[in-house]
Phi, psi and omega in degrees: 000127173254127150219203215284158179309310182303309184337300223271317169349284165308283165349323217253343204252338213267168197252164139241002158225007147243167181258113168277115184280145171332295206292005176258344198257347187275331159315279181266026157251341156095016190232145173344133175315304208278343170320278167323316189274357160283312190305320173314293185303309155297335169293321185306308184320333194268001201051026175292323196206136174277150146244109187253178198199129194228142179226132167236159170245123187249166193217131166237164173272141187290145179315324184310306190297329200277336162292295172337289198313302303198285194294305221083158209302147180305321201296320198300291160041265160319307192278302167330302197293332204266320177277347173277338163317292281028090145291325216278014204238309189230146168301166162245139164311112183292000172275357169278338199294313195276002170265308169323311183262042161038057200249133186223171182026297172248323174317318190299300208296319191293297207309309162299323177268348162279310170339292174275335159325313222255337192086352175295324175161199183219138172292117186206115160038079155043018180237149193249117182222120171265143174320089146345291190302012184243139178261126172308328185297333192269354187278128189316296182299335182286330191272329157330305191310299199302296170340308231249355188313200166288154162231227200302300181251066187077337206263162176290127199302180162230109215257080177291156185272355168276091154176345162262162151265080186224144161334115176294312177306323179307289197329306208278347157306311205271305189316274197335319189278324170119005197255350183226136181230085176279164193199143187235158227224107180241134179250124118284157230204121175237143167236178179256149160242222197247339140288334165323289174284336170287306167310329161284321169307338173271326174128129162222132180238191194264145196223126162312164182195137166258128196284309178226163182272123171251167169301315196285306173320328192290300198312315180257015182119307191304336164332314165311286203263353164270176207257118175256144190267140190298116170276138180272093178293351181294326187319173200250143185230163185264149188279079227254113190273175181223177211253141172218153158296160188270143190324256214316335171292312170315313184307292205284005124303314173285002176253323168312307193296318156305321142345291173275009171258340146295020185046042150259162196238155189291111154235197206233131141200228175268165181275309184255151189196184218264133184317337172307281192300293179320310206209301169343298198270036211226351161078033156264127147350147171269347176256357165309152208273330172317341162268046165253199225231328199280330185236353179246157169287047320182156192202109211289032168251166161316132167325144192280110165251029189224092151219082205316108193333296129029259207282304200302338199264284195308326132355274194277007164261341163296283193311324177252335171246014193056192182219147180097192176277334173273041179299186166178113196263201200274337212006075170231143178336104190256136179248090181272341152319294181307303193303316156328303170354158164224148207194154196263147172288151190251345170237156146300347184299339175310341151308301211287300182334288177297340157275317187296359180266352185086331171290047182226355187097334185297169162296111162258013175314081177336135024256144192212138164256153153203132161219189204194129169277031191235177167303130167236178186222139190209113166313095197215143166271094158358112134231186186300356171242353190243129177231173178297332200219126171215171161276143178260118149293110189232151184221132187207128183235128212255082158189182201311156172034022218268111149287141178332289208305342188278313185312305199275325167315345167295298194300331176292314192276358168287307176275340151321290179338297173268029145086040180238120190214033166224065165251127157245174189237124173228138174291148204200134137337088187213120179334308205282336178216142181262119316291177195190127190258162137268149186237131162250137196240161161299089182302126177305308194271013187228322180100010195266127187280170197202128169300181189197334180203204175194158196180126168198191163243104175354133152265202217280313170305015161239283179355284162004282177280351169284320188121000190245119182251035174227197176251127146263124198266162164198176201201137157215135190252156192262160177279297209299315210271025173241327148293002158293312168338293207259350157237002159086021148295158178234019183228096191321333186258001154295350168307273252163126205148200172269307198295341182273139201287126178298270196339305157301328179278340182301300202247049159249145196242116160296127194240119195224000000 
């Protein structure tokens, strides 16, 4: 019997009463795993060696985990850094806390938002107060880390999860975070079987083989006389991802395309703008707390100074005397020094301003759509729904007579679109708008309702002073949590983030 060198390797290396796993016979033959494992599959064909298969799951650390497992987790950190303050007495700031625990960059962001998770204690108005009674050392992901460590000689382990005792919910926290990378392992096992073993008693020898055609075989010829190996499509291929747009970018394409299959139109503008344009014209108090250091980005640049003079008079007489005759502004302190001010927007609607004032270029003949897909920025304390920066769905629609029933049936034929038809309505508060709802929608995968928007129809005191003398309904909606919807995440930073699973973002599909 004649085969191929590697064959006869193998063959030669394999057992007939223990089972050699690839990685033993790749040992002792000096030749490649997957090498091995084409020779397997082919000896199996010849029925020479049996090949068996065992799969397990393993879990190793990501360099990120194997720093923690070292520094310790930021959240712990954290917690250290905030009781050698003393928090456990008094609140502390969170930037001494987070200075103390030498936490920089994406570290801040994990530290905070694990922290009050963990049960360590709670984030309030930029201060920090902790659980006395909780030891960090107890914590389910730190005694993982340590599980899942090195081993005797320093290199990185392959951890099987049958051989630990850990939480499957942990495990799937330290994956989700980025710190643990499961996997499953499929091992094989060659045996001889009994033609196996006669054909080596008998004798086999080695026949040269060609794996592939190169040029230099075609040029000279030899390609005629060698013997080319059998391609195996069963073989094992190494896995290759390939680049896709990301789930949220997909989601906020498919929300244009419905918009704009509703006859609406795009607008545009800056990310950072004038407190005017932001929160003025929207008929917010200038002492409201949402205009504090606490909840806006505020931004150490010159003041905005093309803003037309005009609209800034009728603005600040709306705020302070209110607008029509039965008006009633605020009579509370007015800035237009403040209102100049710049600042990252915490809405979009500062879109909806500058076109409904017309200083944007729109169309205002009534009947008019506009919406807009971008980013806003909200000093918000990190949970599973809240981030410093997300995109906003802001929308607005212009014409005669318009009522909550126009409203809310807008919102029906929106979220039809994504097969989503369990929105409620809840009545809501807004400077800006009269009457004025929140929309809450179903998470498919907890069954937990979840806001998803805001919506009302403008009063006469923002309208007014713009120059628009019709009803306008508006909105704004969050993208990720109508794509928490539409792809079954339950966490806003599985979207997008340091937590977010490279896997989950491969293969979640926006379902429409």
């Amino acid at each position: 019997m004649r085969l191929p060198e590697r064959q006869l390797a193998v063959l030669e290396a394999a057992s007939a009463t223990d089972e050699r796993t690839i990685d033993d016979l790749a040992a002792e033959t000096g030749l490649k795993p997957e090498t091995v494992t084409g020779a397997a599959f082919d000896l199996r064909d010849e029925g020479l060696v049996e090949v068996s298969e065992t799969t397990v799951d393993v879990a190793t650390l990501s360099d990120e985990g194997r720093e923690y497992l070292d520094e310790s987790l930021p959240e712990t950190r954290l917690f250290r850094a905030a009781l050698d303050a003393g928090a456990a007495d008094d609140p502390v700031s969170m930037g001494e806390a987070i200075g103390r625990a030498d936490l920089a960059g994406p570290e801040v962001d994990i530290a905070l938002a694990n922290f009050p998770r963990k049960g360590f204690g709670s984030v309030d108005s930029g201060e920090l107060t902790i659980d006395p009674s909780v030891d960090p050392d107890d914590d389910p992901e730190v005694t993982a880390l340590a599980a899942l460590g090195d081993d005797a000689n320093g290199d990185v382990a392959d951890i099987d999860l049958a051989d630990i005792d850990v939480d499957d919910d942990v495990l799937d926290r330290l994956a989700s975070r980025g710190l643990v990378e499961i996997t499953e392992r499929t091992t094989r096992s060659v045996t001889l079987t009994d033609e196996g073993v006669t054909a080596l008693m008998e004798g086999v020898e080695a026949a040269e083989t060609v794996g592939q055609v190169t040029p230099e075989l075609i040029a000279s010829g030899e390609w005629r006389d060698v013997e080319f190996s059998e391609y195996d499509v069963t073989a094992d291929a190494p896995a290759v991802g390939g680049g896709r747009k990301h789930v949220l970018r997909r989601t906020a394409d498919r929300v244009k395309d419905v918009l704009v299959g509703m006859g609406f139109q795009e607008m545009e503008g800056p990310h950072a703008d004038s407190d005017f344009w932001i929160n003025d014209c929207l008929f917010m108090p200038q002492d409201h707390p949402a205009r504090t250091h606490w909840d806006r980005f505020a931004l150490d640049v010159p003041p905005m100074d093309d803003i037309p003079e005009q609209l800034i008079e009728r603005v600040e007489s709306a705020h302070r005397d209110g607008y029509g005759a039965d008006g009633d502004g605020y009579h509370s302190p007015w800035s237009e020094a403040f209102a100049r001010e710049v600042a990252l927007r915490g809405h979009t609607t500062s879109l909806s301003m500058r076109y409904l004032s017309g200083y944007a270029g729109a169309e205002l003949e009534p009947p008019q759509r506009y919406f807009s897909v971008e980013k806003v920025y909200r000093n918000d304390t990190l949970d599973p729904t809240h981030l410093l920066e997300f995109f906003q769905i802001e929308g607005w629609v212009m014409a005669e007579d318009l009522s909550v029933r126009d409203l809310m049936g807008t919102f029906e034929e929106f979220y039809r679109q994504f097969g989503i038809t369990d929105i409620r309505f809840k009545p809501h508060y807004n400077p800006y708008t009269e009457p004025s709802f929140e929309l809450f929608g179903k998470h498919p995968e907890t069954g937990e309702e979840i806001e998803i928007g805001n919506s009302g129809i403008f009063r006469e005191e923002v309208t007014g002073p713009l120059g628009v003398d019709c009803d306008v309904m508006a909105w704004g909606l969050a993208l990720e949590r109508l794509a928490m919807l539409t792809t079954g995440a339950e966490d806003i930073r599985d979207l997008h983030g340091t937590l977010a699973d490279i896997e989950f973002l491969r293969n979640a599909e926006v379902s429409y």
